[in-house]
N, C-alpha and C positions, 0 to 999 in steps of 0.2 A: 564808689567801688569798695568791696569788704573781700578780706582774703582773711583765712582760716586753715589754722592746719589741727586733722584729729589723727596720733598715732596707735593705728592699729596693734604694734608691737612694738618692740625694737628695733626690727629689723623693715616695717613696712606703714605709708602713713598716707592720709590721702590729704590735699589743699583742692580749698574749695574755695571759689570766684565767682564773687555776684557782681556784675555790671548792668549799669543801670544805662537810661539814654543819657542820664548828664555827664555821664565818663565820654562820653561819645558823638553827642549831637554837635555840639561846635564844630569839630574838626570836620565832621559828615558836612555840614554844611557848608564850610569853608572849599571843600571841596566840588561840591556842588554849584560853586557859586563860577572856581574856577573853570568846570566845566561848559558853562552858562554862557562864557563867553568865550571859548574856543570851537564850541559844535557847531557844527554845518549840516544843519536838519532841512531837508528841501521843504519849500514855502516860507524862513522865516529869514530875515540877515542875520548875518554873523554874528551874536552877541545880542539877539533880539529877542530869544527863544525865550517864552512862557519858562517860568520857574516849575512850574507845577510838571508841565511838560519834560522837563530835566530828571525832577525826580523820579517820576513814573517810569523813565527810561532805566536810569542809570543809582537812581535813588540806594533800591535793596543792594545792587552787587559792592558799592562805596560804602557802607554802612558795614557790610558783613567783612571787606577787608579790613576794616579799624577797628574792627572789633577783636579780629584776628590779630593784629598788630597788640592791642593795646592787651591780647590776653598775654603773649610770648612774651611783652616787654615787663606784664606785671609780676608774670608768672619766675622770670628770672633775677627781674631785682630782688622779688621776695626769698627765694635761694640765697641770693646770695648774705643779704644784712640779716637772714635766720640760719647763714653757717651750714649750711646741710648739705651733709658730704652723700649727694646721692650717687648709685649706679647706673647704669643705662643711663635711660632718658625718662624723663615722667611720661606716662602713659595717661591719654585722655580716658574716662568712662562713658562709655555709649552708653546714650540715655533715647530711649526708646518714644519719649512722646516730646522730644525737640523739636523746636519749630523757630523760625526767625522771620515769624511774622511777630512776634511780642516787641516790647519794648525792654525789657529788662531777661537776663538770663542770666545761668549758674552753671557755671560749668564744674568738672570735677577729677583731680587730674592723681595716678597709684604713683608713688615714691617708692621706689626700693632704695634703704638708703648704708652704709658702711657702717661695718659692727665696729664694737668699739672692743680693741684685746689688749695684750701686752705681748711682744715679740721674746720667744727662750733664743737667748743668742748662748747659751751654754749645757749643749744638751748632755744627757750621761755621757755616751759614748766619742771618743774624741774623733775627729775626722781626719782620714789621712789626706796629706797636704804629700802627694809625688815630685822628690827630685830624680830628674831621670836623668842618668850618668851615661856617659857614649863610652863602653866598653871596647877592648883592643880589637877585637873580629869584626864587630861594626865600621871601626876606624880603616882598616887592614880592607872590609869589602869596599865601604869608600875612594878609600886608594886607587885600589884597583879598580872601581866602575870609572871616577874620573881617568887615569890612565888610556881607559879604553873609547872613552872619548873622545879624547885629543890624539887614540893612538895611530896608526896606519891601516889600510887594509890589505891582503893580500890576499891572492887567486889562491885556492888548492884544489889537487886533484881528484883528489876522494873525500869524503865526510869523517871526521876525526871527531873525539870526543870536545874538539876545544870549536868547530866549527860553526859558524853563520850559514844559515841554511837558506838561500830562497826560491820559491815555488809556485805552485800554484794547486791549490785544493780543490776539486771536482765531486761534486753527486750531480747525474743529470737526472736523477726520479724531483731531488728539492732542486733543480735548478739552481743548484749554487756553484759561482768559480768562481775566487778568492785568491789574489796572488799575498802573499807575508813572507816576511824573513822573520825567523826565530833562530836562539842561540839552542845548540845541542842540551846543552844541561836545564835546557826547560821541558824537555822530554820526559814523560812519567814512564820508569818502569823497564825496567831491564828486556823484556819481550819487544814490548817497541824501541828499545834504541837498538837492539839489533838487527831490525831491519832498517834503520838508516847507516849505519857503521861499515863504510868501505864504500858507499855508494856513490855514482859521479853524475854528472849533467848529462841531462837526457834522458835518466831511471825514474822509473816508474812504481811507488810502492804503496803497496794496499792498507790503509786502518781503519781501525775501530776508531769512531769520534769518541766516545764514553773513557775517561779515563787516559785522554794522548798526554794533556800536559800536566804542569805540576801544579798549575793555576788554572782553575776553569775556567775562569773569567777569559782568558788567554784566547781558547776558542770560540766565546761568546764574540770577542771585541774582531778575530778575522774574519769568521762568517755572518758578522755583522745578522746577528739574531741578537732579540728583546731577553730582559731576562728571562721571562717565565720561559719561552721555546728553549735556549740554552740549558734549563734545568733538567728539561725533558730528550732533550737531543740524542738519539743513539742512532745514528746514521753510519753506514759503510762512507770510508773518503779515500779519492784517488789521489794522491801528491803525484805532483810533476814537479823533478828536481831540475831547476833552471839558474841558479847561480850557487857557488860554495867557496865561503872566504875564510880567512881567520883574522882575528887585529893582533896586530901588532901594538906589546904594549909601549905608550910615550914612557922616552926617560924622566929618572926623576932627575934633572937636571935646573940650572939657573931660568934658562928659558921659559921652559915647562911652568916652574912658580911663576915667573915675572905674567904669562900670559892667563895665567887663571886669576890669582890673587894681585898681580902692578907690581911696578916696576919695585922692586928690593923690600917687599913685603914680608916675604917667606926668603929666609938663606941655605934652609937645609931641611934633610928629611924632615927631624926633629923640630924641627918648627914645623912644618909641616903637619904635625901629627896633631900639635898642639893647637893650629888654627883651626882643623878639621872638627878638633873637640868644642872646643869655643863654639864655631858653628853652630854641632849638631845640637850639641845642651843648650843654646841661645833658643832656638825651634823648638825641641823640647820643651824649655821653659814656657812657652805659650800657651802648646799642647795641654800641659799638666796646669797650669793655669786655668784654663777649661774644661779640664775636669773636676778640679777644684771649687768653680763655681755654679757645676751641674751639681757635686756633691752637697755643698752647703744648702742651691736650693731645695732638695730633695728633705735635709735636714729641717730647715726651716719651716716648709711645707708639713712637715709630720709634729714637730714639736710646739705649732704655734696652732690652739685649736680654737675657734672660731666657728659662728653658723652664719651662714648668708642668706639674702631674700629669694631662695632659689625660685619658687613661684614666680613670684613679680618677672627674675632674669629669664625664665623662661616664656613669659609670655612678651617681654621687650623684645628676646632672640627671635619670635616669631615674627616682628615684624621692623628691625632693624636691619634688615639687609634689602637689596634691590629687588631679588624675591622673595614673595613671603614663604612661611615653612607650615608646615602644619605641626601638627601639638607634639605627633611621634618626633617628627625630626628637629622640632625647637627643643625635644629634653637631648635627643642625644647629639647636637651640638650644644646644649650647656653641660654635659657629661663629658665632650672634649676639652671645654675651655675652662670647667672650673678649677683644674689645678691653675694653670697660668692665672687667672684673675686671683688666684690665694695670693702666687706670688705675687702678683701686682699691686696689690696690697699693704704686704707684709714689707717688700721693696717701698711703696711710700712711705709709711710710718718707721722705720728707718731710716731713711736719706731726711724726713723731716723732723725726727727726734734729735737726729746728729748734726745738724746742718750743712749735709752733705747734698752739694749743689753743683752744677756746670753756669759759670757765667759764659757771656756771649764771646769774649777775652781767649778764657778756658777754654772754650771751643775752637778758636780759631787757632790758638796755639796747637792744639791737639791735631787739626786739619794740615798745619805745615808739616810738622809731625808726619803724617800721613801720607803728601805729598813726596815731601825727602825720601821715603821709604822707596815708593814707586820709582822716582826718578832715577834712584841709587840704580834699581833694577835695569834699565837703559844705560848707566854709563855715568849719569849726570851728578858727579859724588857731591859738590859745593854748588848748588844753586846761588844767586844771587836773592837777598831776603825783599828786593822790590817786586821778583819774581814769582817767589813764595809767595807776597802778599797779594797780587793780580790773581794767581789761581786761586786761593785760600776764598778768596768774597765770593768767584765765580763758582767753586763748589757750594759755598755756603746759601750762594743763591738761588740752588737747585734744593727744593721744600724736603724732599723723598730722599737724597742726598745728606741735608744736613740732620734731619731728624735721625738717619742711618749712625752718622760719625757721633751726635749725641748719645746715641743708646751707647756706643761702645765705650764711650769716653765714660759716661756715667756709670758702666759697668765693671769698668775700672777703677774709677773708684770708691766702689760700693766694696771689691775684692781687696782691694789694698786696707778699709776698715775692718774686713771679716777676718783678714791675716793678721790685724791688731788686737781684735777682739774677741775673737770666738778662742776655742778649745780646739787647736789641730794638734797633727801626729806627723811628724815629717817622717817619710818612707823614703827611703833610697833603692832603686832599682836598676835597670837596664830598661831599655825600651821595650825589649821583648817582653821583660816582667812584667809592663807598665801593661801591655794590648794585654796579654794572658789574664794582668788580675782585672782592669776595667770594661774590655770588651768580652770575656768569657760567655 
């Protein structure tokens, strides 16, 4: 057997495999032989059967599996101890006057294979790194959403600006009834809250859908329409006023902490205010974390330039998935995915310049980690660590699972290098600032 590699560029190279019958006859036969004597061919016994007879039957299909065997097995050692860092898969060449009636063949297989760059981990422009601060009115709504939580409710007569409304919403042209409670001050618009204002159970009042609340979305999620209908929706709706309460807000008393935060957690407001912050800016911190390492990769992406074997990936894409694609649709899903493969890239050659790694340790520490987190959420603040480690192997031994908790582990700390190494700009904001300047 001869293996050959001629590179067409840089970026793309073909290996070419000549096998001969002495890469292959032995084992063909051997197989053959054990065939010989487990078939049960009617007229001869068991293990009696003409050799000749064997081959004729079963001869070409044994011959052509080992060949096949013996190309994938040549075909990837050679990968490996000639180093080559390819993408896709190699791609066979259809060769038009193939035949496996010969003894000897050549097959001939497209490499696309990874450019070779250097990663700018220090681009002109610094990138902002968001600390997002939990300001007093954040704090102050907080309060008061929890309050109203734990607070009371109470019957009222009429619809007041502070009221819980519940009902039921009528169009019989769209066949929609929808019962919701919604709080007054989700009401858009002075026109329509005056016709809910004085109102009691049993009344009946007419709107416009377009514009009732202060969230759209609001209306999409009661009349239970898809987004695209909810954008278009301008429908006449009947309310029928069928319950109106108001809460009652909880004290802020010992109780009240002891039952949200445990038992002598929080002693006063002012702790209070100070846990809420902790909180908010703990979540926050994630948040901004994650935008942080949308920003870098964006960064990285533009300052690290590179050309890939887009042909080659484009004719792999067409035929890498469970269905094939044709030529239009293999370019414009390599149009989708070749940012992500930059970054995937640019991510390896990084975590292996740095030797930034997850061991299998790393992992599972990170999975108890992840565990505690969840259980905290139930109640279950001190797990027992025999415990942790029972679930920890049973997550890890879910494939689709633990490659999940790897990506993120590893993603962390890939961001924990980029906060050492790159060029940021710490920003200080409020949350509000934080959606206004990222989500704009």
């Amino acid at each position: 057997m001869n293996i050959t590699k001629e590179n067409i560029d840089t970026l793309n190279s073909i290996v070419k495999i000549d096998i001969t019958s002495e890469d292959y006859q032995s084992k063909v036969d051997e197989i053959l032989k054990d065939y010989r004597k487990k078939a049960n061919i009617p007229g001869f016994r068991k293990g009696h059967v003409p050799m000749g007879l064997v081959k004729k039957q079963y001869g070409k299909s044994v011959m052509i599996d080992e060949v096949n065997k013996l190309l994938q097995d040549s075909l990837s050692k050679f990968l490996a101890e000639e180093k080559l860092d390819v993408l896709g898969n190699p791609l066979p060449k259809v060769q038009d006057d193939f035949s496996w009636d010969k003894d000897k063949f050549t097959f001939e297989f497209e490499l696309g294979l990874a450019p070779e760059f250097e990663v700018n981990l220090n681009p002109k422009k610094a990138i902002n790194a968001y600390k997002i601060v939990a300001d007093d009115k954040m704090i102050e709504d907080q309060t008061k959403n929890i309050r109203e939580q734990y607070g009371k409710m109470k019957t009222q007569a009429v619809i007041v600006e502070n009221s819980n409304i519940s009902g039921s919403f009528v169009n019989e042209d769209k066949e929609i009834e929808k019962k919701s409670t919604f709080k007054f001050d989700k009401i858009k618009g002075k026109t329509n809250a005056k016709k809910f204002v004085g109102k009691k159970i049993g009344d009946i009042i007419d709107l416009k859908s377009k514009g009732l609340f202060t969230d759209d979305h609001m209306l999409m999620n009661i009349l239970e329409l898809s987004h695209d209908d909810a954008h278009d929706f301008d429908e006449p709706l009947r309310f029928t006023i069928e319950e109106i309460t108001e809460t009652e807000l909880a004290e802020l008393n010992q109780e009240f902490f002891d039952k949200i935060f445990g038992k002598d957690v929080v002693k006063s407001v002012e702790e209070l205010k100070v846990k809420l912050v902790e909180d908010a800016e703990k979540q926050f911190a994630t948040q901004a974390d994650q935008q942080l390492l949308n920003a870098i990769t964006e960064s990285l992406i533009e300052n690290t330039k590179f050309d890939l074997p887009a042909e080659f990936l484009q004719k792999w894409l067409a035929v890498a998935g469970e269905k094939p694609l044709s030529t239009e649709e293999a370019i414009e899903e390599y149009n989708r995915s070749e940012k992500g493969l930059r970054y995937q890239l640019i991510e390896g050659k990084i975590s292996k310049d740095n030797n930034i790694q997850a061991s299998y340790d790393d992992l599972k520490e990170y999975a108890k980690g992840y565990i505690k987190t969840q259980m905290a959420q139930y109640g279950n603040m001190n797990p027992e660590e025999k415990e942790l480690e029972e679930i920890a192997n049973r997550v890890l031994g879910n494939q689709e699972e633990a490659k999940r908790l790897s990506d993120q582990l590893m993603s962390e700390k890939l961001l924990t290098f980029f906060k050492e190494n790159m060029k940021l700009k710490t920003k200080e904001v409020t949350y509000e600032e934080f959606v206004k300047e990222v989500y704009k």
